[in-house]
Structure formats: C-alpha cells, structure tokens
Residue frames as a rotation matrix with the C-alpha (Angstrom) as fourth column:
UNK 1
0.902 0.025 -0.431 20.58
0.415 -0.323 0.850 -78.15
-0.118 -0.946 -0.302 -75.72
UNK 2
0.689 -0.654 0.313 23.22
-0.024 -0.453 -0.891 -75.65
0.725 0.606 -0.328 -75.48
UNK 3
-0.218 -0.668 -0.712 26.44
0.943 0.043 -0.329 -75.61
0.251 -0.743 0.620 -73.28
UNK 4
0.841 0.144 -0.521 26.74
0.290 -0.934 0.210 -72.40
-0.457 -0.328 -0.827 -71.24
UNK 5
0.409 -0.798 0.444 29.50
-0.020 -0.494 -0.869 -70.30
0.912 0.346 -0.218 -72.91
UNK 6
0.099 -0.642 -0.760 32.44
0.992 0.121 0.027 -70.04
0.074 -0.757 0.649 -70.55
UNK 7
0.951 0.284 -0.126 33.33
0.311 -0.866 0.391 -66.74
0.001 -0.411 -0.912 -68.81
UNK 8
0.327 -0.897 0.296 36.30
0.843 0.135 -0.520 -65.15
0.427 0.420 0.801 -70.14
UNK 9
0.401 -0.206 -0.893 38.17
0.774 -0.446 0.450 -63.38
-0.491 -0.871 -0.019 -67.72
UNK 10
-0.061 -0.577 0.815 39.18
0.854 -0.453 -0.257 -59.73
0.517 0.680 0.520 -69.20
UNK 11
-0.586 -0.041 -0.809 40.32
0.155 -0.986 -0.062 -56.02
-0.795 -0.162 0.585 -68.12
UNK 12
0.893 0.449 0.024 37.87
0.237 -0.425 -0.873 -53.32
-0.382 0.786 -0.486 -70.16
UNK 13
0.724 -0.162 0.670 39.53
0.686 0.067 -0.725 -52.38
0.072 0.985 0.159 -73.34
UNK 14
0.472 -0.543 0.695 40.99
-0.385 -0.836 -0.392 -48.58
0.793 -0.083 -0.603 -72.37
UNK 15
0.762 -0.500 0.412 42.48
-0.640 -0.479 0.601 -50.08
-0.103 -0.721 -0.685 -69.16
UNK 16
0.825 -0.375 0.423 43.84
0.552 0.694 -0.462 -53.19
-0.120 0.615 0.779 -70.67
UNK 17
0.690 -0.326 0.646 45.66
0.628 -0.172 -0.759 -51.09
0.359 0.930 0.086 -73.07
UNK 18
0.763 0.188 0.619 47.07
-0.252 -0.795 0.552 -48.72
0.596 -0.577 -0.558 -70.50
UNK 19
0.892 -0.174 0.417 48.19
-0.188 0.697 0.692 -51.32
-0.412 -0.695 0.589 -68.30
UNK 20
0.655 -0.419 0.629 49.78
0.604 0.791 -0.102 -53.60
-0.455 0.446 0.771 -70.91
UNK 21
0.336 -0.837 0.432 51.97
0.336 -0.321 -0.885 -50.84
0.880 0.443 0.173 -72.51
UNK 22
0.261 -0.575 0.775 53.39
-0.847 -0.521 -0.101 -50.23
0.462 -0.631 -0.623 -68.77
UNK 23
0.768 -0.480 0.425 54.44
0.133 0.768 0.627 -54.14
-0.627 -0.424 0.653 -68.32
UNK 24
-0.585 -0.800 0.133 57.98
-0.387 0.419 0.821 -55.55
-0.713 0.429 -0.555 -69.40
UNK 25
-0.155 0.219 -0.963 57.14
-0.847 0.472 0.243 -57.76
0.508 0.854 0.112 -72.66
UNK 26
-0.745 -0.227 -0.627 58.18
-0.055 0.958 -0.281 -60.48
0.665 -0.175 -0.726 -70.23
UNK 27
-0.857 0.438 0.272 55.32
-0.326 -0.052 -0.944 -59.58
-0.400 -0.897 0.187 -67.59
UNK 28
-0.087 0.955 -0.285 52.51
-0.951 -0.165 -0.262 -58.71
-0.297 0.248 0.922 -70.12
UNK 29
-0.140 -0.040 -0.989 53.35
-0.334 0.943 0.009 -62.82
0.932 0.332 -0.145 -71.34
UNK 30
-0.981 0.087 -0.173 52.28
0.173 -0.006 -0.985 -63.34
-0.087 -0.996 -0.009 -67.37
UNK 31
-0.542 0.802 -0.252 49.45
-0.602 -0.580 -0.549 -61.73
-0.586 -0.146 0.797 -67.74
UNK 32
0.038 0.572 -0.819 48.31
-0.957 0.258 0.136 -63.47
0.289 0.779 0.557 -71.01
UNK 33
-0.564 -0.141 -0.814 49.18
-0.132 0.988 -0.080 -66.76
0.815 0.062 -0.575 -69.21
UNK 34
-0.921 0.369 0.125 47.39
-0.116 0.047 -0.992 -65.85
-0.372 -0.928 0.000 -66.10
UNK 35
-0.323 0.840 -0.437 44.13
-0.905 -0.409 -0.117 -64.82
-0.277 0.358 0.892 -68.23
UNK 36
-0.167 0.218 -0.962 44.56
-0.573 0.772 0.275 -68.50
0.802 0.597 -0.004 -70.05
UNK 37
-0.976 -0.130 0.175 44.89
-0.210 0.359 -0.909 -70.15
0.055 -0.924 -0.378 -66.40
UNK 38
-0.570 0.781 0.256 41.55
-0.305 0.089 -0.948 -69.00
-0.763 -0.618 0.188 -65.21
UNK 39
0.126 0.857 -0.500 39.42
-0.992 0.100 -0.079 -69.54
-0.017 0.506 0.862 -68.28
UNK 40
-0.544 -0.530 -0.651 41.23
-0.484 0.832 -0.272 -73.14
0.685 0.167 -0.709 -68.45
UNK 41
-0.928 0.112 -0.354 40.19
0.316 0.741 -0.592 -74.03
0.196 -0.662 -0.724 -64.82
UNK 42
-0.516 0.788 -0.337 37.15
0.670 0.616 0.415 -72.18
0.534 -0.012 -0.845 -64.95
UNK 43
-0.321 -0.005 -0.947 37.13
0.800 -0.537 -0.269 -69.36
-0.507 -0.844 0.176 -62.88
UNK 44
0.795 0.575 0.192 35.70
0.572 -0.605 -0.555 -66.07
-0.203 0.551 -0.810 -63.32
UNK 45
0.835 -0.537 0.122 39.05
-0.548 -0.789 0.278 -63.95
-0.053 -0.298 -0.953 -62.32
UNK 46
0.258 -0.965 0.055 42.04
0.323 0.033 -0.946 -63.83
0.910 0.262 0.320 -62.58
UNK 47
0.936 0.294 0.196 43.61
-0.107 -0.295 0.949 -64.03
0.337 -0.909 -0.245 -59.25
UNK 48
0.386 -0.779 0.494 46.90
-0.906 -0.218 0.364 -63.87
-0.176 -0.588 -0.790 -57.27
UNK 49
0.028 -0.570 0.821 47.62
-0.329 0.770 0.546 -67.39
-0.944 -0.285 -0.166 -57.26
UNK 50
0.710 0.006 0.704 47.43
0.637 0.422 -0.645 -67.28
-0.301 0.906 0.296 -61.47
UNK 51
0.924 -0.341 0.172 49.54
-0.279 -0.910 -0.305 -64.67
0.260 0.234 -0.937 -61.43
UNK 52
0.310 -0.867 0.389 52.06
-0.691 0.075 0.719 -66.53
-0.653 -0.492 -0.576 -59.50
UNK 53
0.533 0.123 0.837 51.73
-0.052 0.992 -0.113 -69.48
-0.845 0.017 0.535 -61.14
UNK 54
0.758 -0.317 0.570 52.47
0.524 -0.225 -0.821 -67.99
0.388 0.921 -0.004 -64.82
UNK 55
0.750 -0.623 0.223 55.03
-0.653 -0.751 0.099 -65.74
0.106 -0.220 -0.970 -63.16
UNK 56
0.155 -0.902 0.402 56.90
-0.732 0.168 0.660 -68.69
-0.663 -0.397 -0.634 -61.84
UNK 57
0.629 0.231 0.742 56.61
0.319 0.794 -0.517 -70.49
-0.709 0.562 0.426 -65.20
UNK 58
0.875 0.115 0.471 57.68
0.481 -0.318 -0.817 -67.63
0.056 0.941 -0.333 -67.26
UNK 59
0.868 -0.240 0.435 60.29
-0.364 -0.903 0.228 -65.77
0.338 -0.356 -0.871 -65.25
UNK 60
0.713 -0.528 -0.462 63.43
0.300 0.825 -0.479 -67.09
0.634 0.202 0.747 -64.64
UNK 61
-0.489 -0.619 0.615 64.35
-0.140 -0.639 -0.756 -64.22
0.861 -0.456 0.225 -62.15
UNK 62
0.047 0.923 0.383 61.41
-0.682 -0.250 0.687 -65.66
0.730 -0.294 0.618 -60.37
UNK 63
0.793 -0.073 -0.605 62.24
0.187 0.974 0.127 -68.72
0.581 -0.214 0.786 -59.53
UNK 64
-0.077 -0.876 -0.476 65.57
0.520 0.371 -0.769 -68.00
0.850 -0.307 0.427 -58.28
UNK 65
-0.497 0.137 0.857 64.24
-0.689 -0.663 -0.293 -65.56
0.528 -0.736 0.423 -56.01
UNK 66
0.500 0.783 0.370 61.62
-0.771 0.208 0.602 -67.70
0.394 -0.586 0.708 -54.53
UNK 67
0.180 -0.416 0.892 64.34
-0.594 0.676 0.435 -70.55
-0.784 -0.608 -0.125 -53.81
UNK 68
-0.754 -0.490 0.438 65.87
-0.218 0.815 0.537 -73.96
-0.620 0.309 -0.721 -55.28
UNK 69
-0.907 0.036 -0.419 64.70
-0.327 0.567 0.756 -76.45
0.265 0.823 -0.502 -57.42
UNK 70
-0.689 0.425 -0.587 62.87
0.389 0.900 0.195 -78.01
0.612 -0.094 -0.785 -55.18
UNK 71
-0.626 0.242 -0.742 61.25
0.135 -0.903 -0.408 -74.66
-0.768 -0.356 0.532 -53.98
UNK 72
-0.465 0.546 -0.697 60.03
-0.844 -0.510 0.165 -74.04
-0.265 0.665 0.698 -56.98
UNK 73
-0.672 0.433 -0.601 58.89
-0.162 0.706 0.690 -77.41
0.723 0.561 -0.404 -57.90
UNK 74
-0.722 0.513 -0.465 56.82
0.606 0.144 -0.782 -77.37
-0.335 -0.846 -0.415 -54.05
UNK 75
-0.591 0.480 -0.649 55.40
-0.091 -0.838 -0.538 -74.39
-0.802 -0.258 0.539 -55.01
UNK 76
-0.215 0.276 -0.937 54.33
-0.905 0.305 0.298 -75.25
0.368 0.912 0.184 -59.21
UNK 77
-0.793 0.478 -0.377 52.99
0.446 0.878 0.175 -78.81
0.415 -0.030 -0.909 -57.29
UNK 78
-0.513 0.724 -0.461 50.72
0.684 0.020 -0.729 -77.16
-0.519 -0.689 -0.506 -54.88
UNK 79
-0.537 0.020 -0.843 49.78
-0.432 -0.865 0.254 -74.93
-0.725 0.501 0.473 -57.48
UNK 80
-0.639 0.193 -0.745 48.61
-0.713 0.214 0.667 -77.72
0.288 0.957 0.001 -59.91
UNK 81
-0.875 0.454 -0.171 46.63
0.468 0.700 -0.539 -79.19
-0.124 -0.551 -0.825 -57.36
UNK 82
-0.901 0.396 -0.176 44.76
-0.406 -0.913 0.026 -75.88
-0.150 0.095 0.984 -57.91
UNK 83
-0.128 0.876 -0.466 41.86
-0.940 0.044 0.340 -77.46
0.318 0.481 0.817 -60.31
UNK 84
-0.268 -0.012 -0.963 42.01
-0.053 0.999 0.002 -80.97
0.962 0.052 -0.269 -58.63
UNK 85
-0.157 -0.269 -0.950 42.02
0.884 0.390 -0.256 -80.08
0.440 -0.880 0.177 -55.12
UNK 86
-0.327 0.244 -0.913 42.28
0.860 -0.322 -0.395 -77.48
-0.391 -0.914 -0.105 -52.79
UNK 87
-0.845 -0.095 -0.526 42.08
0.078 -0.995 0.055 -74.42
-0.529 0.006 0.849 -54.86
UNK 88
-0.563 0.824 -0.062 38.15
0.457 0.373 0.807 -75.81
0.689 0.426 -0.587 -55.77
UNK 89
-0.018 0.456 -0.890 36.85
0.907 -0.367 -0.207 -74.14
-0.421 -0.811 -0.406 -52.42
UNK 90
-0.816 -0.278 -0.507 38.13
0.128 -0.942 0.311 -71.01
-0.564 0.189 0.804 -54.69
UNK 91
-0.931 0.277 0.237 35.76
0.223 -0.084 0.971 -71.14
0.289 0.957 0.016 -57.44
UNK 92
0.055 0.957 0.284 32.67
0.601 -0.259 0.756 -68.95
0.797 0.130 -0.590 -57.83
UNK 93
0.504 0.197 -0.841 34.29
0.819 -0.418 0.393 -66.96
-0.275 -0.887 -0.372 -55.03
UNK 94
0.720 -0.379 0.581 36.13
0.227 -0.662 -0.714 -63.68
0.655 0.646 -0.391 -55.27
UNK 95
0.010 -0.695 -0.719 39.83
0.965 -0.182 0.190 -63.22
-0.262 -0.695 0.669 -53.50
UNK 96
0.508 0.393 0.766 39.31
0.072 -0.906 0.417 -60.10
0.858 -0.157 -0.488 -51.97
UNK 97
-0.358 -0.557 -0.750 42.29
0.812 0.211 -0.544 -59.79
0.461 -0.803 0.377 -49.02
UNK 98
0.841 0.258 -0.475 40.87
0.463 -0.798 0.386 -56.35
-0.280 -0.545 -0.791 -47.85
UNK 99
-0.694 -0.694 -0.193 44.03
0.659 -0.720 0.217 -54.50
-0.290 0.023 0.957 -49.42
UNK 100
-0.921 0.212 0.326 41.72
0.119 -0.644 0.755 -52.70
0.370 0.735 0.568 -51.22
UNK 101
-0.498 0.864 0.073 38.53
-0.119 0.015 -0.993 -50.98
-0.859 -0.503 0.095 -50.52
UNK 102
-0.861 0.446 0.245 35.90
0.447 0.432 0.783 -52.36
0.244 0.784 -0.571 -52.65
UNK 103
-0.774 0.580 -0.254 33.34
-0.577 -0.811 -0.094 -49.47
-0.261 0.074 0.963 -53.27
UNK 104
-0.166 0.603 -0.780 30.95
-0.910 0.210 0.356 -51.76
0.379 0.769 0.515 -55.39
UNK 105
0.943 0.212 0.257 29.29
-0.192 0.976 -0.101 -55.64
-0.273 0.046 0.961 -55.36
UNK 106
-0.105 -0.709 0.698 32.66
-0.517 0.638 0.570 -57.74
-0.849 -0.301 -0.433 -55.37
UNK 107
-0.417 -0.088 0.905 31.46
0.498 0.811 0.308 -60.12
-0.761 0.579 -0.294 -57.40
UNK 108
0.846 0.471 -0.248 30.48
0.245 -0.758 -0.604 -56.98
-0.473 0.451 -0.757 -59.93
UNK 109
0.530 -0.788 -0.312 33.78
-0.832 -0.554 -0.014 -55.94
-0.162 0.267 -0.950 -60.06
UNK 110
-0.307 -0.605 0.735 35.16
-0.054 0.782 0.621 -59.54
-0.950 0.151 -0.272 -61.38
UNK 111
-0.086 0.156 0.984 33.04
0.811 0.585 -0.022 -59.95
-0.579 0.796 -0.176 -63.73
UNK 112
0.935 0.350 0.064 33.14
0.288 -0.637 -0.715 -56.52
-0.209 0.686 -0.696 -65.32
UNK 113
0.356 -0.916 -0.186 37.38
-0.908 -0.386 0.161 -56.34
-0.219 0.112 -0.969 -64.83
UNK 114
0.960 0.265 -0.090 37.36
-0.277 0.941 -0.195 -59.83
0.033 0.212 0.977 -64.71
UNK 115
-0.415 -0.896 0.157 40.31
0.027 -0.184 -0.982 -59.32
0.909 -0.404 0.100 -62.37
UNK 116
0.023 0.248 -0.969 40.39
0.887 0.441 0.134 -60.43
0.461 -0.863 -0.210 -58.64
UNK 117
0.785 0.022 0.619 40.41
0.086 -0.993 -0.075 -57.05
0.613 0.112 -0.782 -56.61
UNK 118
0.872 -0.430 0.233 43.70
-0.165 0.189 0.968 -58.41
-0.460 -0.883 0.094 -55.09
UNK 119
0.004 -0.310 0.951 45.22
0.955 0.283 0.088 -59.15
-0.297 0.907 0.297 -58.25
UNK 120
0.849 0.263 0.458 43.80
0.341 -0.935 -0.096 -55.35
0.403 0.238 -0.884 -59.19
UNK 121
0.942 -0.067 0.329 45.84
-0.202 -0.897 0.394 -54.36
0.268 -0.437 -0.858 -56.69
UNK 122
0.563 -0.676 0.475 49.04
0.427 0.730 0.534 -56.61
-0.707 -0.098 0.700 -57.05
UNK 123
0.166 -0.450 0.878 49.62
0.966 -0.107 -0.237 -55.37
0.200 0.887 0.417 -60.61
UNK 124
0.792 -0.150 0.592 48.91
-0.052 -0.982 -0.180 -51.23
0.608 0.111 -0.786 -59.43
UNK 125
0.675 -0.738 -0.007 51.43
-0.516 -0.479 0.711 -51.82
-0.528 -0.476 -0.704 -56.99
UNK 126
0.140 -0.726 0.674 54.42
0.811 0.474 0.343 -53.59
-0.568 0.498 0.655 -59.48
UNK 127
0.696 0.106 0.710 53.19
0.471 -0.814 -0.339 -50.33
0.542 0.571 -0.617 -61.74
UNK 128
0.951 0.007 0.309 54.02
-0.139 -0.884 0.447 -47.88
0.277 -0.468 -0.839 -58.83
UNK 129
0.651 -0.753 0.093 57.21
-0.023 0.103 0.994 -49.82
-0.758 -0.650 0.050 -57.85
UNK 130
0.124 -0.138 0.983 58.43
0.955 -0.254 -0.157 -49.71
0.271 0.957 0.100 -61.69
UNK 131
0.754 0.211 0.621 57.18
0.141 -0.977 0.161 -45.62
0.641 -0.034 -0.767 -61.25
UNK 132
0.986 -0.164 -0.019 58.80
-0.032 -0.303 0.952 -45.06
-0.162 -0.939 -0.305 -57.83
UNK 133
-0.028 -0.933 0.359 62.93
0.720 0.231 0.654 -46.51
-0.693 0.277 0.665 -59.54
UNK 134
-0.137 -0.239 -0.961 62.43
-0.691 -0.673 0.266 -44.17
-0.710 0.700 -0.073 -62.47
UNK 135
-0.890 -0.087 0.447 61.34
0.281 0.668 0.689 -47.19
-0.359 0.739 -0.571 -64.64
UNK 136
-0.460 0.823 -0.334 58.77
-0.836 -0.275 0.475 -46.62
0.299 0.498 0.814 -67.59
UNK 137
0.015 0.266 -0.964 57.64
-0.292 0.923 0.250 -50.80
0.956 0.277 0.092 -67.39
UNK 138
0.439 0.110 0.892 56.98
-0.898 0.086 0.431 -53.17
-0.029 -0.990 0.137 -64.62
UNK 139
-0.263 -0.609 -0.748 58.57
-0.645 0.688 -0.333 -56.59
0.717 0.395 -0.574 -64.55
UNK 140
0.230 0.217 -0.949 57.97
0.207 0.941 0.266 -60.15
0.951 -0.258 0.172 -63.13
UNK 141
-0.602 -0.469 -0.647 60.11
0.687 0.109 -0.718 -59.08
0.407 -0.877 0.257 -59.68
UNK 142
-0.678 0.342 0.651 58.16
-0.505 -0.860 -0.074 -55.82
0.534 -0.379 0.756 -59.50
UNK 143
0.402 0.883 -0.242 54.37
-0.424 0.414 0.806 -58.71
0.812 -0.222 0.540 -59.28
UNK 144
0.424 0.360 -0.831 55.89
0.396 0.752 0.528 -60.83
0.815 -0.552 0.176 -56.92
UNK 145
-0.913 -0.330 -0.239 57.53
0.361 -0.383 -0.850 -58.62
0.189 -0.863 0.469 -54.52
UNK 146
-0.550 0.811 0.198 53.55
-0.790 -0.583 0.190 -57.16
0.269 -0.051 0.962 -54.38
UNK 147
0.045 0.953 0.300 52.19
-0.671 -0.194 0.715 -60.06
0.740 -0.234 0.631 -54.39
UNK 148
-0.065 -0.761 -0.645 54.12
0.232 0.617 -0.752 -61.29
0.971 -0.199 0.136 -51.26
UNK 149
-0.970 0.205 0.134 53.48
-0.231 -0.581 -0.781 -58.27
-0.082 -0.788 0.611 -49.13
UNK 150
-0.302 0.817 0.491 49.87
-0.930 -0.366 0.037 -59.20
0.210 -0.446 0.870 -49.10
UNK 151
-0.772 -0.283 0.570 49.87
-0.545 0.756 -0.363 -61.75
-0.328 -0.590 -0.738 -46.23
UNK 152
0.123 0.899 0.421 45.83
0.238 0.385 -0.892 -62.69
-0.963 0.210 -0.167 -47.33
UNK 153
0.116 0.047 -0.992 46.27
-0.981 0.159 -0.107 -63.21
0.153 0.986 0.065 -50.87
UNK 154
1.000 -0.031 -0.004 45.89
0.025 0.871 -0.490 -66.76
0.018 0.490 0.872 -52.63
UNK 155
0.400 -0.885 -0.240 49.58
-0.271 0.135 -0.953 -66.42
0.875 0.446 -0.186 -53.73
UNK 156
-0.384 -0.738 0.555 50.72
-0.821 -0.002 -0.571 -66.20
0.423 -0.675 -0.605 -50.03
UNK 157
0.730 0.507 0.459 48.02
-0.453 0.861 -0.231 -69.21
-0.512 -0.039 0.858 -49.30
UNK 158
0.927 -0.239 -0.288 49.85
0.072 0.869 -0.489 -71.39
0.367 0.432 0.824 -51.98
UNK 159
0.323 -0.941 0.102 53.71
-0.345 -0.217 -0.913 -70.07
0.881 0.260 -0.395 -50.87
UNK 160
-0.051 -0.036 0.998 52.91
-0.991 0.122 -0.046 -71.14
-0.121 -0.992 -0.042 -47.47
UNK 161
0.756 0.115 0.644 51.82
-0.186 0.982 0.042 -74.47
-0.628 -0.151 0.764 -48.14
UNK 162
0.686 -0.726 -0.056 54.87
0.210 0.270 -0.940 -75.09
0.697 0.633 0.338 -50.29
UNK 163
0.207 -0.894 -0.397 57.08
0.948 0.084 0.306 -74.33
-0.240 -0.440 0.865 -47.50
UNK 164
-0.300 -0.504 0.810 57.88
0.692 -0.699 -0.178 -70.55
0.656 0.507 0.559 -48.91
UNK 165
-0.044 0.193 -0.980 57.79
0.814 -0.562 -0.147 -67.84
-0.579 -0.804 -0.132 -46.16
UNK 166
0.282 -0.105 0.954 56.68
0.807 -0.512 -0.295 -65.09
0.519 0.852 -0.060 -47.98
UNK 167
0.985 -0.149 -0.090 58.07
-0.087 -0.870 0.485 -62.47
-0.150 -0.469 -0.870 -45.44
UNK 168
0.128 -0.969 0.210 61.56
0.230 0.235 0.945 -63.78
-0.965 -0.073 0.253 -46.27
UNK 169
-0.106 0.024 0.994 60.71
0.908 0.410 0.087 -63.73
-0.406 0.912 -0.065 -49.74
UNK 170
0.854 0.463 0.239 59.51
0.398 -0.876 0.272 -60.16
0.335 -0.137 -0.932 -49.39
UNK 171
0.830 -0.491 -0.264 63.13
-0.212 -0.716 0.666 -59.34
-0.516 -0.497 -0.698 -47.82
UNK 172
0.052 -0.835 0.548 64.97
0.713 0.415 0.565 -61.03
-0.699 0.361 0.617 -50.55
UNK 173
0.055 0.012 0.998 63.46
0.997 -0.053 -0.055 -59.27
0.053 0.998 -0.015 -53.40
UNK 174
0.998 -0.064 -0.015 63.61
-0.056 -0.948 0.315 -55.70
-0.034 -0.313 -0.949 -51.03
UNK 175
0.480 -0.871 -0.105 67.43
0.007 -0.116 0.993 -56.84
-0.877 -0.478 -0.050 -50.41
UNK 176
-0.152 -0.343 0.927 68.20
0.818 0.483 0.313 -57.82
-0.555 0.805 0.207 -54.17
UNK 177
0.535 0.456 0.711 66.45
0.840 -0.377 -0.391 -54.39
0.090 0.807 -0.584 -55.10
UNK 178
0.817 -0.512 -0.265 68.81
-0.178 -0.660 0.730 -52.28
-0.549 -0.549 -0.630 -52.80
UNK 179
0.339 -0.894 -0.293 71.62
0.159 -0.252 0.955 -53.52
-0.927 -0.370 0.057 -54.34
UNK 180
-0.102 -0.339 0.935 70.57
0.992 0.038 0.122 -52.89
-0.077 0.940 0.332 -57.92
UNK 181
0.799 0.598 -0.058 69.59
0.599 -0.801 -0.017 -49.61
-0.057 -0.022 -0.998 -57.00
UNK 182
0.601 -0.726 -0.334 72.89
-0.218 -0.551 0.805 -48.95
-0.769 -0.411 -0.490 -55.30
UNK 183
0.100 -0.605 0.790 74.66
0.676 0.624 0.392 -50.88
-0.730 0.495 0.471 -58.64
C-alpha cells in the first residue's frame, strides 16, 4: 500500500521566477519558509498566516514593528497553535478574503499557483509598494504592511487573537514609511 504523496505548494515556473527576482534576498527567504510551512503542516497553499509567520521569524524589522517581546512572542504562540489547534478548521479550505476577484474554481487556483488568492494578492501589493518608492525589490515591511490592510485575511485572524490591532499596525508601518521617504 502506498502513502499518498504530499501536495507541494508552488508558483508555476515563469511566475516564480519573475516574482522572486523582484523580492529583497531577505523576503524571497520568507517565501521559501512560507512554502516549507505549508507542506510541513499539510496544507495545499500557502497562505497569509505562513507568510506572517516566516516573516516574523526572519525579519527583524518585523518584529519591532509589530510590538515588544511579548508581542511578538503572542503572536509566534498563536501561530504555532496553527497545526494543533485552531488553524485545523483551515485545512482543505482556501483563504480567499474577497480582495481579489477570483475568475476561476478557487480551489483550482491553489492547487495550480499553489498560493492562497490572498497571499496572491499580499505579495502583488508589497511588489507595487516597492514599484510605487522607486524601489526595484520588495522587502519584509513592504508583505506586512499588505498583509495588515486586509482586515479578512488569516494574518489579521492570528494578529487579532494575539492582541495586535492590525489597523495600528497598518499606521505604524504607513508612519515609519513617511519618514523614510521624507529621510
């Protein structure tokens, strides 16, 4: 009797490539930790709340934005509850917040991008805010100021229950970008 092969979560090849030569080094290590996340716990996608998760592992501008010690440790507990606990109601579903219209079957478009279509749209908008400064790359502050502003995303699900307000969080990293802008 065979096991089932697991479902490895992946972007096609040409957009992959695309993508990944418009992250920071330090994002596209995000990314490759988000990708390990979901196949780890099982999921098909790669979703907002793996994105945070590896973001606030990897990023050290991350963390301090999102708050203290103990901020960030609320937020990296309720986060590892993920595969133990609540974030089981996730699995075999697709986080879909409505930012995006979804032309196609949902659950099509995971498993052929094998990217949430919230997540899809987390990373184009870190791209566009990267684009929009005059920057070639995106970067760790670009993902989580995106995914912050979308109130129905997993990420803002897990920042709430940790105690993080992600509309505050959303005016830190808008106030923090004004004044490199102006710097």
């Amino acid at each position: 009797m065979h096991s089932p092969t697991p479902r490895v979560p992946r972007q096609p090849t040409a957009i992959r490539t695309e993508t990944d030569a418009r992250l920071t080094a330090e994002l596209a290590l995000v990314v490759a930790g988000a990708r390990r996340r979901a196949l780890r716990d099982g999921d098909r996608q790669i979703d907002t709340a793996h994105l945070l998760h590896s973001l606030i592992e990897s990023v050290p501008e991350v963390r301090t934005v999102v708050g203290d010690g103990p901020q960030v440790a609320r937020v990296l507990g309720y986060l590892v509850q993920r595969s133990i606990g609540y974030g089981l109601r996730w699995q075999g579903s697709v986080e879909d917040s409505g930012t995006v219209a979804v032309v196609r079957d949902a659950d099509a478009d995971a498993d052929a991008s094998g990217w949430s279509p919230s997540a899809v749209t987390a990373m184009e908008g870190a791209l566009e805010r990267a684009r929009l400064r005059g920057d070639a790359q995106a970067g760790g502050i670009d993902l989580l100021a995106c995914l912050a502003a979308d109130r129905e995303s997993r990420a803002v699900e897990v920042l709430g229950g940790a105690g993080v307000d992600a509309a505050l969080l959303a005016g830190r990293i808008a106030e923090m970008s004004r004044h490199v802008s102006q710097g």
